[in-house]
N, C-alpha and C positions, 0 to 999 in steps of 0.2 A: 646457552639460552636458545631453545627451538624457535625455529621462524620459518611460517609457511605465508607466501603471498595465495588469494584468490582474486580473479581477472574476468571480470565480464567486457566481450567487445562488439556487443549488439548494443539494441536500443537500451535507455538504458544503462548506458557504461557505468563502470561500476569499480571500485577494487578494493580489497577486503585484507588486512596482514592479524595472523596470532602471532604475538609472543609472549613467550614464558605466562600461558591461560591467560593473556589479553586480548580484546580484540578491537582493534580498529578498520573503520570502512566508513568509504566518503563515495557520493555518486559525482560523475560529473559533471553533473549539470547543475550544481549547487556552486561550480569553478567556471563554467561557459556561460552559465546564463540561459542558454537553450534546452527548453523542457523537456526532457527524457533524451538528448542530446544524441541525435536521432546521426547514423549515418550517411556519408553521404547517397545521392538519388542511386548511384552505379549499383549499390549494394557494398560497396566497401566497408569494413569493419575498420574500426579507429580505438586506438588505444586511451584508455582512461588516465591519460599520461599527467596530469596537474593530478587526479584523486589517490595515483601510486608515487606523487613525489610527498604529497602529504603525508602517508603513512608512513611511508619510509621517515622521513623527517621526524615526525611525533614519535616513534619508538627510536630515535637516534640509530638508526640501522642504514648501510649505506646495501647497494645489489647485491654485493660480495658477499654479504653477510644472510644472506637468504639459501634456507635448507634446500627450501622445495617451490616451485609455482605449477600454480592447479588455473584451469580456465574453462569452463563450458561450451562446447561443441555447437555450431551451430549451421554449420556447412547443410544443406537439403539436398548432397550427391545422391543418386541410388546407386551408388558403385559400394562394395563392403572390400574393407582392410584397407589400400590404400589412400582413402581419402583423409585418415585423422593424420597421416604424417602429410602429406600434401598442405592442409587445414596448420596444424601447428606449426609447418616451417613458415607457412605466409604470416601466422602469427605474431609467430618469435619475430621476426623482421622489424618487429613494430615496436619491440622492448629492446631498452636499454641492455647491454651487455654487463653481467652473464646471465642477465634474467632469461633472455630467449632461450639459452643453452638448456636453460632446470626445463623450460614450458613440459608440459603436460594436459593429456586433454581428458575430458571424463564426459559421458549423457549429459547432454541439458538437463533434461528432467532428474535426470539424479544429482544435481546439481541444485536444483529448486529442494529436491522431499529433505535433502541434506540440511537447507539451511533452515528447516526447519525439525525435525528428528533430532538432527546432535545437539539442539540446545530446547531441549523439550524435557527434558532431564527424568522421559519416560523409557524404561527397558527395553519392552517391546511394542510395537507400535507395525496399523496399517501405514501405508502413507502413499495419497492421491494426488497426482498434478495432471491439471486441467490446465491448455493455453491453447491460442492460437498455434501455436505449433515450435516442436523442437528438433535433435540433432535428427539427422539420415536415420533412416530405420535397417538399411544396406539392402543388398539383395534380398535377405531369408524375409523380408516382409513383403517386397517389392517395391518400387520406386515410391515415396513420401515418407513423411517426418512423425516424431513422437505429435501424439495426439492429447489422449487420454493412454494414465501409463497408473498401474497398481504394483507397490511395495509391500512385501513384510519384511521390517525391520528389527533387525537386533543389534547389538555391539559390537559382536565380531563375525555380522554377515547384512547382506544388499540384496534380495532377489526379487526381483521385477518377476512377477507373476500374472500379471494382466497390460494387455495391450492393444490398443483397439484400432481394429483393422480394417484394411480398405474396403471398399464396396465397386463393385464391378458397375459401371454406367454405358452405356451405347454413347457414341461417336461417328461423325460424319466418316473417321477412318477405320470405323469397328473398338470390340468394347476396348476399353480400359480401366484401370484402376487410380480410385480415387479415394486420398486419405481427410475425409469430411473431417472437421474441427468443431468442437462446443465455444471455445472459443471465438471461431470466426462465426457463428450461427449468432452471437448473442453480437456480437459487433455489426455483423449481417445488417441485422435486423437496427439493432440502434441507431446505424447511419442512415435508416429509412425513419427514425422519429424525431432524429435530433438535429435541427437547425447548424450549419457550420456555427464553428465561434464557439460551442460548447462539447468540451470532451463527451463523445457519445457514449461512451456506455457507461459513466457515473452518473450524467442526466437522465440516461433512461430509467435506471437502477430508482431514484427520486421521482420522476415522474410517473412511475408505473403506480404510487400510493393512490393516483387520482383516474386512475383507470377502473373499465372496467375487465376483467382477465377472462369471463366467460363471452366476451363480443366475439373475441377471434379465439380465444383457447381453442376450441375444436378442431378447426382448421390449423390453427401452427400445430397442432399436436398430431398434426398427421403427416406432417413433415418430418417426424421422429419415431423410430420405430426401436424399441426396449428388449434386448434380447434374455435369452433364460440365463446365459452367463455371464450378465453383467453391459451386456453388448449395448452400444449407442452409435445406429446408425441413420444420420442425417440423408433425407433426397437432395441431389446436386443438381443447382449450386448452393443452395441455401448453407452448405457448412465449410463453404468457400469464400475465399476476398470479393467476389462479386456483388457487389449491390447495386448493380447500373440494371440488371436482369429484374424486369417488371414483377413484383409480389401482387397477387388479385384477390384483394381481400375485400368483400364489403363494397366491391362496383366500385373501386378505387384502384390505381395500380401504382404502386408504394417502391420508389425508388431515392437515391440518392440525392438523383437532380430534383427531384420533385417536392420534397419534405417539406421545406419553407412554406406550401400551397395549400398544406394540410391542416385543417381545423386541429387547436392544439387537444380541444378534447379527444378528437380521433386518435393525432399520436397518442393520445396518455392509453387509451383502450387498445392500443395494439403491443405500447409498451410492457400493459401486463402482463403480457407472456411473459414476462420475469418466471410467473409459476410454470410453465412448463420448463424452463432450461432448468430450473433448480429442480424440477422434477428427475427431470435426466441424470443430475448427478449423484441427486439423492441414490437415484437407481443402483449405481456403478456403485457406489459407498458399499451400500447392503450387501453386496457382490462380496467385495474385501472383505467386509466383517465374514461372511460366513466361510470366505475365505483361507483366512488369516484364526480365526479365534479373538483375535487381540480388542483390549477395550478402549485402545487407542486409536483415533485417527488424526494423522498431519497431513495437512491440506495444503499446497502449496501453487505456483505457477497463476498466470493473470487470472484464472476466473478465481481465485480465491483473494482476489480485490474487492469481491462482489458481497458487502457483508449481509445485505436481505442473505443471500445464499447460504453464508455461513449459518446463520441464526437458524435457518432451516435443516441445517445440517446436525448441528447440533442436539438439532430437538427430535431429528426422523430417521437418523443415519443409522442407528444401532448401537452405536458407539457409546460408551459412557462418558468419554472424554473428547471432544475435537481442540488440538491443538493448530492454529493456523500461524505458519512460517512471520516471524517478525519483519521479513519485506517479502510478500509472497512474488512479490515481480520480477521482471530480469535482472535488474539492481543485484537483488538478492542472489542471485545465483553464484556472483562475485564469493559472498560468505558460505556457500553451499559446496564451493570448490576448496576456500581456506578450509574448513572445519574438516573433509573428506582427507585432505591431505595432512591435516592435525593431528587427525584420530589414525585414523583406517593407513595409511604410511609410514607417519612418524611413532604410533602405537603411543600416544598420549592421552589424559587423560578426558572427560570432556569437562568444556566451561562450566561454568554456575549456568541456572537456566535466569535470563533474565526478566526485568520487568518491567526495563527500559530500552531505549535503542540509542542511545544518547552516544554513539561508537566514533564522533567526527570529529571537524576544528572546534573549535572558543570561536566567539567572535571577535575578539580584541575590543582595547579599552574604546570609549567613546572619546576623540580628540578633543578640548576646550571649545575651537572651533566651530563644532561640527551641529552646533543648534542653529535649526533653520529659523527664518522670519515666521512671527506668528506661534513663537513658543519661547519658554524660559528652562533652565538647567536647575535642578532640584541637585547635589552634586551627596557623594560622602554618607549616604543615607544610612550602609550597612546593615544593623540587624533591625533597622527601622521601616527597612524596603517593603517588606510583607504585607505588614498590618498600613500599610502608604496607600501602597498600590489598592488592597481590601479592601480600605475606605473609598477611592476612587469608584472600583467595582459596585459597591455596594447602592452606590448614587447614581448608578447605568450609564456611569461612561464606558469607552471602548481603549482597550488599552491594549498595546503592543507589548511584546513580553520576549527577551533577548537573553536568555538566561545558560551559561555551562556549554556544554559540547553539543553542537547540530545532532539534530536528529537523522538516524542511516534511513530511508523509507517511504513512502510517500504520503504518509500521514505528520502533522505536527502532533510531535508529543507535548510540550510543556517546555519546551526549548527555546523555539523557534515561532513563536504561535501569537494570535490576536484572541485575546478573554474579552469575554465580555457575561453580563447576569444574566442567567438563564431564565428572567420571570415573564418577561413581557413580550410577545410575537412582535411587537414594532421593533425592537432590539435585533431580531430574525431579518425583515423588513430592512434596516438602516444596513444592515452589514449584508445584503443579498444588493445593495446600490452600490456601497462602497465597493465589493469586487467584482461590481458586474457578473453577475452570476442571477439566472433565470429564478423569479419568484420561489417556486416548487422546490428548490433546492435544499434541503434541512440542514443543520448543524450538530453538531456533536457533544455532549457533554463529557467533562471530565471529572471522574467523582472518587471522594474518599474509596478505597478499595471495600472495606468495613461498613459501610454505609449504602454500599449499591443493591444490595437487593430489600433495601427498605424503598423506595427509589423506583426498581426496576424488578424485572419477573428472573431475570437469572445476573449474574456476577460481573457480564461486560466481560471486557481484552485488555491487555495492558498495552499493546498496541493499536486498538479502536477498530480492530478487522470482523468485528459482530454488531448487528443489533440485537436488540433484544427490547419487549414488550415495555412501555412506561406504566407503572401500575394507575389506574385509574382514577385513585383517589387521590394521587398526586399531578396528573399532569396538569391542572392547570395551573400550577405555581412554578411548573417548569416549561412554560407555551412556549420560549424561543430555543428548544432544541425536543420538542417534542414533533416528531414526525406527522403530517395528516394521517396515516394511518397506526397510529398510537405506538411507533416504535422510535428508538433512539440506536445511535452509534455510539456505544458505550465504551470509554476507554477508562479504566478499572484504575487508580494511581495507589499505587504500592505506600509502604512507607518509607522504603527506600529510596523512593523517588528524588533523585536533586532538585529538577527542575522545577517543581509545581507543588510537590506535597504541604511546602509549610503556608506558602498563599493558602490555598483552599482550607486547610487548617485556619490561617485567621480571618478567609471570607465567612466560613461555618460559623465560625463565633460572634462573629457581626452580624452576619444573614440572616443565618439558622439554615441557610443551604449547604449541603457535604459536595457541591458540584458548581462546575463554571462550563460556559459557552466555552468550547476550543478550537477553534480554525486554524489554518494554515497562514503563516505570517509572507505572503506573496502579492503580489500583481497578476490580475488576470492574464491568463496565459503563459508566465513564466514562474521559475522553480521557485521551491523555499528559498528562501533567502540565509545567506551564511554570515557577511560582516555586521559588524555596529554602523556601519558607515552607510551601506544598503538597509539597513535599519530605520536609520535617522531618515535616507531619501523616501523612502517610502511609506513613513508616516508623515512627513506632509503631502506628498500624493495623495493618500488614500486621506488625508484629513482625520486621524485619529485623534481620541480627544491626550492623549497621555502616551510614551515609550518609556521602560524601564528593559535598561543595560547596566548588567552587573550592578553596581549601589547609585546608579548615576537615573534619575527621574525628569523624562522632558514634559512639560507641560503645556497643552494649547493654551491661548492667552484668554480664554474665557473659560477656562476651569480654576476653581478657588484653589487653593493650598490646603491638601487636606490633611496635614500632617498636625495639624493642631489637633482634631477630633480622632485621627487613628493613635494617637500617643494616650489619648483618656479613655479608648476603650480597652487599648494595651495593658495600662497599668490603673486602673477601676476608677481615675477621673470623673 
């Protein structure tokens, strides 16, 4: 029975096991509690050690019993050859024995287009990752890290064909070279629009629907210079971690420290520059395609978190296809390294392509106990759960939803998630209070697969990593996830779906909606959440009106029992 472990030990951590074409992968910080479960300040890498005892556990596999371990690079030496064994043995140090002995290290970035290519279940394929930045580039680049990095892929080959390279700057010690980031340009710029307290570059991402793009467009786009070969080269520091370095835009000068001071209209107008960075990559896309030939592209690495981006991608890249990595973030690279050493090592075959991410723990049962003050236990419900919970939805309450195996990813699929009816913007409004989360911030629909482009302008993600247009003659029956600027984050549900397929099924038939509100079932500022027990506390925190865990239904003390009316629309009462 083949078994390959994959190992992320950056932000992020992560760790990913196949066996015999399964796959499981668990982030850490769904086991720590701390959100992207960040290294220490020194720079120390830390071992995903509770998310690799999990896997282990769940396939019944103990270390000994592992083929191969694959991990992504992430060291930013400029030395070339010696530093991946230096990097691995500090590695291995950190895993349990014999796992350190298999380590292996592979590119970041090939690490990212991996974990999305092997399970894209496309032949051939471009494949683009965009991040703040990945392994050593070594000497033949000179001193900095993967940037912007271009693939063609096949099955029985990897060739990095585009890479984007430094740019010579003056220095008080004479020039040097500098490897500018798209990534740190869009974070750049977001931690100059976005108040602390809110993850910056998702709220700019939201924010920018209420800007205007042509106030500053001119000016940021002179900031970037588009070359004939694909080329994206940022003025420095702007594609640097520096945002303390004064931005002078508009008789304002637009920093870090400053942001709070900033009329919010202003941020939302500098925000727009959304369109020039996705201009940028648009660029680089075009590149690969003419590149490569292929009508595929896999998009991978943090800025494919950005789904305005995608959407644009989609629609201007050339491609007939964008597939975007089911955890484009470092998470993922975890699976980018399994699958590399599945396939491309162990010469196996690839997984099914999936259309869920559902790869994690259960939650476990909900103890008798475990109902808080101010709710009752609905217990035993079974194949009753569905059309319960429907009727619940249906009547605009807000219900928690604890359902199968965690979702791997930073998105809630239908697992781990807060539904609610997507009809009325106050609905948008109560659940932007409940997670503290700034007004402007949209929500997500989750819709029959079969159903979305009656709906929407194209088909959505099965992992919700695109918008895509609301058609106009339906938004306003769908005002609390319909974006102010008429797009939605569409997450596509299969039929295969565990998690969520047969709710939305007997919301549809109640509603007459093929779609529900779907958020992330968390507390502001920390991760999804994984037990029933973190469940249960966090829906009286947040004040929900209903939680359903497995067949087990908690109800707030001032919602009726709706099981009377969901059993007569069940069976034609």
């Amino acid at each position: 029975m083949p078994s390959v472990l994959g190992l992320n030990f950056h932000h992020d951590t992560s760790a990913a096991l196949v066996v015999d074409g399964r796959l499981y992968a668990a982030e850490e910080e769904r086991f720590s509690g701390v959100k992207h479960n960040h290294p220490a300040r020194n720079g120390t890498l830390t071992a995903p050690t509770r998310a690799l005892q999990w896997c282990l556990e769940a396939a019944g596999l103990e270390p000994q019993d592992i083929d191969a371990v694959w991990a992504a690079s992430m060291r930013p030496n400029p030395a070339a050859g010696w530093w991946l064994a230096e990097e691995r043995d500090e590695l291995a140090a950190l895993l349990p024995a014999p796992l350190g002995e298999y380590l292996r290290l592979l590119s970041h970035h090939t690490a990212h287009v991996l974990s999305g290519y092997l399970l894209s279940g496309h032949d051939h394929a471009a494949g683009l990752v965009i991040d703040a930045g990945g392994s050593s580039l070594g000497s033949d680049f000179g001193p900095g890290r993967e940037r912007i990095t271009g693939y063609n892929l096949r099955p029985d080959h990897i060739d990095r064909l585009h890479q984007g390279m430094p740019t010579v700057v003056p220095s008080p010690a004479g020039p040097r070279r500098v490897h500018s980031s798209l990534g740190h340009f869009y974070r750049n710029l977001a931690r100059r629009v976005i108040p602390p307290g809110d993850e910056p570059e998702g709220s700019m991402m939201a924010l920018a629907a209420y800007g205007d793009p042509q106030r500053y467009g001119a000016q940021i786009s002179e900031l970037i210079r588009l070359g004939d070969d694909g080329e994206v080269r940022i003025d420095h520091p702007w594609g640097s971690a520096d945002s303390s370095t004064p931005l002078l835009l508009g008789g304002r000068a637009w920093t870090a420290d400053n942001v709070a001071e900033q009329p919010e209209h202003k941020r939302a107008d500098l925000a727009a520059v959304q369109e020039v960075f996705a201009e940028s990559v648009v660029h680089t896309a075009r590149h690969l395609q003419r590149l490569t030939r292929a009508s595929t592209l896999v998009f991978s690495g943090g800025c494919a978190l950005n789904s305005h981006l995608n959407g644009q991608l989609a629609a201007d890249s050339g491609f007939d296809t964008l597939f975007v990595a089911p955890a484009p973030h470092d998470a993922g690279t975890a699976v980018g390294a399994a699958l590399y050493g599945w396939h491309y090592q162990l010469g196996q075959g690839l997984l099914p392509v999936p259309t869920d991410a559902a790869w994690g723990p259960r939650a476990g049962a909900l103890p008798p106990t475990a109902v808080p003050t101010g709710y009752r236990a609905l217990t035993d419900l079974g194949q009753t759960l569905a059309p319960t919970v429907a009727a619940l939805l249906a009547e605009h309450h807000i219900v928690g939803w604890v359902q199968g195996q965690l979702e791997f990813g930073p998105r809630a699929l239908g697992h781990r998630s807060i539904l609610a009816h997507p009809g009325h913007a106050a609905t948008r409004d109560r659940l932007n209070a409940i997670k503290k989360r700034a007004s402007y911030r949209p929500f997500a629909p989750a819709v029959l697969a079969e159903h979305a482009t009656e709906w929407f302008m194209s088909g959505g993600d099965p992992f919700m990593n695109r918008v895509a247009h609301v058609r106009r003659c339906r938004a306003d029956r769908i005002a609390a996830v319909t974006h102010h600027d008429g797009t939605a984050r569409v997450q596509s549900v299969a039929a295969d779906h565990l998690g969520l397929r047969e709710l939305l099924e007997q919301f549809h038939e109640r509603a007459g909606l093929p779609l529900l509100l779907n958020t992330s079932f968390n507390r502001k500022g920390t991760p999804i959440l994984r037990t029933a027990e973190q469940a249960v506390a966090a829906t009286a925190d947040l004040g929900l009106d209903a939680l359903a865990v497995g067949d087990t239904l908690l109800l707030a003390d001032h919602v009726s029992d709706p099981r009377a009316t969901a059993l007569r629309t069940r069976w034609g009462g």
